[in-house]
C-alpha positions in Angstrom: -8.4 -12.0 -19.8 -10.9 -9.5 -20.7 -9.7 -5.8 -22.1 -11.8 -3.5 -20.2 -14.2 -3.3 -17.5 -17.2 -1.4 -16.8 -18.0 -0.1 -13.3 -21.2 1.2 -11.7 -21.7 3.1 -8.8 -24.6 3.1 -6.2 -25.0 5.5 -3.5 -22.0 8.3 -4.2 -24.5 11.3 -5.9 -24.3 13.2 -2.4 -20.0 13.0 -2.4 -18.5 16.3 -4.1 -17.2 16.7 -7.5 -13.8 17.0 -6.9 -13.6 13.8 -4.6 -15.6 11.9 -7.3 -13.1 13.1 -9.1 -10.0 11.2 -7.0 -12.4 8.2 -6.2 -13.0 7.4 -10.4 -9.1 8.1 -10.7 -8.6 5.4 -8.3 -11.6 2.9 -9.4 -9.9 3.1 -12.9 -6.6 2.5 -11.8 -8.2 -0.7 -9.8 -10.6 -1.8 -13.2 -7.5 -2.3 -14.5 -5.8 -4.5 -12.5 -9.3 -6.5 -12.4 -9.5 -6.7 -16.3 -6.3 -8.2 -16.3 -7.4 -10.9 -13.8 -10.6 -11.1 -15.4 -11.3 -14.0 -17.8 -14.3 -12.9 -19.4 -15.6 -9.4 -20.0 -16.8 -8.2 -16.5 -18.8 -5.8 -14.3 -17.3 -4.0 -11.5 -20.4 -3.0 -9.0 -19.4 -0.4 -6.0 -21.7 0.5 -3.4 -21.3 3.3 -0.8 -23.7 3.6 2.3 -23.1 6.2 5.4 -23.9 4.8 8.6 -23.4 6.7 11.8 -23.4 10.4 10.2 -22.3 12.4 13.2 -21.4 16.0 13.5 -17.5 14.9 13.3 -18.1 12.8 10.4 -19.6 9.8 9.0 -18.6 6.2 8.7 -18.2 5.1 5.1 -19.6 1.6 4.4 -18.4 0.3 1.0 -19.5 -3.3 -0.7 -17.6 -4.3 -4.1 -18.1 -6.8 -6.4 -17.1 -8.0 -9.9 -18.9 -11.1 -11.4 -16.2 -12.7 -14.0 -18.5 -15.2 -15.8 -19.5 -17.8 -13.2 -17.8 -16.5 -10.4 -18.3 -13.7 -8.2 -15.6 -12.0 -5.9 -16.8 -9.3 -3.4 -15.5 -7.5 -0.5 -16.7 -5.1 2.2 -14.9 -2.4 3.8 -16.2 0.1 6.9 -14.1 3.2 7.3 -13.9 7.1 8.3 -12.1 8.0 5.3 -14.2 7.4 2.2 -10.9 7.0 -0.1 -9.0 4.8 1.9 -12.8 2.6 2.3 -12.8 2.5 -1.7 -8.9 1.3 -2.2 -9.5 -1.1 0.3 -12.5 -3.0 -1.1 -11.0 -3.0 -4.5 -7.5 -4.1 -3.2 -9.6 -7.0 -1.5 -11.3 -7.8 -4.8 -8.1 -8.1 -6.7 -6.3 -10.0 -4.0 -9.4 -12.6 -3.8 -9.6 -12.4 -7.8 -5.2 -13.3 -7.8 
């Protein structure tokens, strides 16, 4: 079980401060769960990608992944609303890592 885990983000500097704000409340929230589940001292890597920006919006395309020594557990999540697209793919990680 490690104590803490560090996270690093690719691909969120064009998202607005105040969502950035909600998302890192939520990644920590999720870094903690993972820490718990983690047996050695881990890496949290979350990657955001836009495809199909359209005038009504943009599809949010977000790849986690948290290498815990040996192994490695990753998900992928595609989805309208960038918040629910984050949860998702860390709620995948955890449930994979459980």
């Amino acid at each position: 079980m490690a104590d803490t885990i560090n996270y690093q983000l690719a691909g969120f500097h064009d998202i607005d401060s105040s969502a950035m704000e909600i998302i890192n409340k939520n990644i920590d929230t999720h870094a903690r769960k993972i820490a718990l589940l983690a047996e050695k001292e881990s890496i949290l890597h979350i990657t955001l990608k836009k495809v199909h920006e359209r005038e009504k919006g943009e599809i949010y395309d977000i790849h986690a992944k948290v290498s815990d020594g040996g192994n490695v557990y990753a998900s992928h999540v595609t989805d309208r609303n960038l918040l629910a697209a984050v949860d998702n793919a860390l709620q995948k990680v955890i449930n994979e890592m459980d």
